[in-house]
Structures are given as C-alpha cells and as structure tokens.
TIMAR-68734 format. One line per 4 residues: number of its first residue (from 1); their letters; for each residue x, y, z of N, C-alpha, C, O. Coordinates in Angstrom, 3 decimals, decimal comma. Layout:
<pts>
NUM = A = X Y Z X Y Z X Y Z X Y Z  ...
</pts>
This chain:
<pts>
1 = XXXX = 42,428 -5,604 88,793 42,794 -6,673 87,890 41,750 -6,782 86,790 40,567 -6,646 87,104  42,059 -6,994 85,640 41,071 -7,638 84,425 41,131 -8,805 84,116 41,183 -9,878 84,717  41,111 -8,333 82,672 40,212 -9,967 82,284 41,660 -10,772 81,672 42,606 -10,123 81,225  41,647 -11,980 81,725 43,254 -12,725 80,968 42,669 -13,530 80,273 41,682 -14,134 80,696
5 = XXXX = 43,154 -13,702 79,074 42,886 -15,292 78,119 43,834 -16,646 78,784 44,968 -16,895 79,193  42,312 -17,383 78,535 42,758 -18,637 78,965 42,538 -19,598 77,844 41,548 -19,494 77,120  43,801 -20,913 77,618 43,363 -21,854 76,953 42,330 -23,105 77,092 42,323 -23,885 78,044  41,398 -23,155 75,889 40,365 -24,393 75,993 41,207 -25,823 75,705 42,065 -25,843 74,823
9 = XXXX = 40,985 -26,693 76,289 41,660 -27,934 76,049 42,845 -28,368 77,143 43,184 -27,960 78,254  43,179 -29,148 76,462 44,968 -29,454 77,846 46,101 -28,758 77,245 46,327 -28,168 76,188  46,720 -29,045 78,307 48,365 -28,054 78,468 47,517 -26,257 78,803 47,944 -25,214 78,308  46,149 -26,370 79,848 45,772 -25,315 80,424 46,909 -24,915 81,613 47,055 -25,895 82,344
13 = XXXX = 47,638 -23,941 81,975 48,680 -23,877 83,041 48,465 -22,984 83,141 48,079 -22,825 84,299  48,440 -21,862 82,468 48,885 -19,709 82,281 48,146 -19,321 81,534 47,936 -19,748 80,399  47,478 -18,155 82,268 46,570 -16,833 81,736 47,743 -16,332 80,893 48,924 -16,657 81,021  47,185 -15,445 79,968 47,593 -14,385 79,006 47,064 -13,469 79,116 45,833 -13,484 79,099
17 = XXXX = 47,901 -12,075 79,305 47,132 -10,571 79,162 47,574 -10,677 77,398 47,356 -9,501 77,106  47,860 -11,073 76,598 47,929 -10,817 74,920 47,009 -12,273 74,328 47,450 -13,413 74,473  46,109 -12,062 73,873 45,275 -12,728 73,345 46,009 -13,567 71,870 45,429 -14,593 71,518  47,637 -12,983 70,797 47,600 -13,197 70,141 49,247 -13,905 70,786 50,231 -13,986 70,050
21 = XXXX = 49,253 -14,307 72,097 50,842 -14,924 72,603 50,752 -16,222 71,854 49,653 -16,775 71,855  51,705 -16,763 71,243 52,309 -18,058 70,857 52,234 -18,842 71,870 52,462 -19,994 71,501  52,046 -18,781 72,862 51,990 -20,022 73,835 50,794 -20,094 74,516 50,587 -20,779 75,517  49,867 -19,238 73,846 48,440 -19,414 74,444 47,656 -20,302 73,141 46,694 -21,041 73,353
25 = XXXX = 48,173 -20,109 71,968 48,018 -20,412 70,651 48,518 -21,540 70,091 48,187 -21,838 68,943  49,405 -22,343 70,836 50,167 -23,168 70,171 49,782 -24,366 70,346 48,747 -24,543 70,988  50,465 -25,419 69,854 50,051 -26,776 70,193 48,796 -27,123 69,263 47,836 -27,742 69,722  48,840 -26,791 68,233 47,325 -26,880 67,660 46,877 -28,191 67,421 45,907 -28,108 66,667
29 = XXXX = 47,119 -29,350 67,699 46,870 -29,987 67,860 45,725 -30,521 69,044 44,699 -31,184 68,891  46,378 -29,918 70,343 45,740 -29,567 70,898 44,623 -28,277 71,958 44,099 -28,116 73,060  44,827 -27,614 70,540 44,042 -26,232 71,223 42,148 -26,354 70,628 41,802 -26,785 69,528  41,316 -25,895 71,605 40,309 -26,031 71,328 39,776 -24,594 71,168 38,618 -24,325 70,848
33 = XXXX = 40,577 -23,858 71,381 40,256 -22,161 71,812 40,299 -21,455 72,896 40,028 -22,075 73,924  40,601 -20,142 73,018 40,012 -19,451 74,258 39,016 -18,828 74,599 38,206 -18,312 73,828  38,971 -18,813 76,095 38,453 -18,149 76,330 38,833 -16,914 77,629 39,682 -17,220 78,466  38,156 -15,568 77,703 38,771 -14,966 78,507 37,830 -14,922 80,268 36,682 -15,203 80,611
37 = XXXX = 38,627 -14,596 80,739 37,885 -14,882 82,150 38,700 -13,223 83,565 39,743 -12,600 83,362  38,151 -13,112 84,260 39,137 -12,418 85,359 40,120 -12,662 85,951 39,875 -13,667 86,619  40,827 -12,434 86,069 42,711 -13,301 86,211 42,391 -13,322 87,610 43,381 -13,932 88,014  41,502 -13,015 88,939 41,047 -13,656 90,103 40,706 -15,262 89,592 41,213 -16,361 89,819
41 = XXXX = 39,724 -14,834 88,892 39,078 -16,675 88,472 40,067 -17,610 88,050 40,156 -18,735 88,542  41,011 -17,062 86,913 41,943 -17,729 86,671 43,059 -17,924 87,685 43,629 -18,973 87,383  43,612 -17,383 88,740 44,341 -18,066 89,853 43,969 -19,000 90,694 44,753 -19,746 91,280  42,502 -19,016 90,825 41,633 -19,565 92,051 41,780 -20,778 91,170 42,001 -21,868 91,698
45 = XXXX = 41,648 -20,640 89,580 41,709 -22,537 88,955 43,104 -23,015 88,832 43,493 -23,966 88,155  43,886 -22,131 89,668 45,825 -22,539 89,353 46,627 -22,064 88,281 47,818 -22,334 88,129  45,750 -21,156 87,350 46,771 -21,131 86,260 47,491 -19,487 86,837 46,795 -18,661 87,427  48,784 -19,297 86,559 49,821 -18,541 86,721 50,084 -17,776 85,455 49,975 -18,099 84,272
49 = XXXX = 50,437 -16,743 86,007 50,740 -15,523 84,624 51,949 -16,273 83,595 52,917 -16,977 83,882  51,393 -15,755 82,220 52,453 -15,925 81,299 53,289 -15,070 81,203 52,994 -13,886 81,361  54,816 -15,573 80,855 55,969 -14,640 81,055 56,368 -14,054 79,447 57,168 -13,146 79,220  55,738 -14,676 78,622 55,877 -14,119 77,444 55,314 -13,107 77,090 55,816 -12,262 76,350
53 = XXX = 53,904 -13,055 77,703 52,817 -12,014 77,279 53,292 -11,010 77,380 54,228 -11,125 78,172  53,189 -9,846 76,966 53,623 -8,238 77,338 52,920 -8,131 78,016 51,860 -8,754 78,078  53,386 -7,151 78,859 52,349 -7,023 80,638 52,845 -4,793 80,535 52,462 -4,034 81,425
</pts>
C-alpha cells in the first residue's frame, strides 16, 4: 500500500489515490488543504477509499 491524500479541515471521510480529485478539493469554503499520509494510517483514522479517484 502507499501513500493517499487526505483532506485538512471538516467533511474529512476518504483518502484519495489522485491528489487533483474534485472531492478531495472541493468545498472551498471549507478546505484547509492536504495532506498525504499511508492509506494504513488513513483507515486506522476511519477514512475509506474514494470512489471517484482513479485507482
């Protein structure tokens, strides 16, 4: 497994394997940025794969 982008701020739910997905990006209102992490780390904090991302 590698590394997945995760969103900074709320509406955190789903890793991204595409750094440039619309739903890792959106909400700009409330996006603070990402950051990327090991998609182990990111399950162990609950967030679930994105279905948009290309995989």
């Amino acid at each position: 497994m590698g590394n997945v982008h995760v969103r900074i701020g709320e509406h955190r739910t789903k890793n991204h394997t595409d750094a440039d997905c619309p739903s890792l990006n959106g909400k700009q209102d409330t996006y603070l940025g990402q950051e990327s992490m090991p998609e182990d780390q990111a399950k162990e904090q609950g967030l679930t794969a994105c279905q948009h991302c290309k995989r």
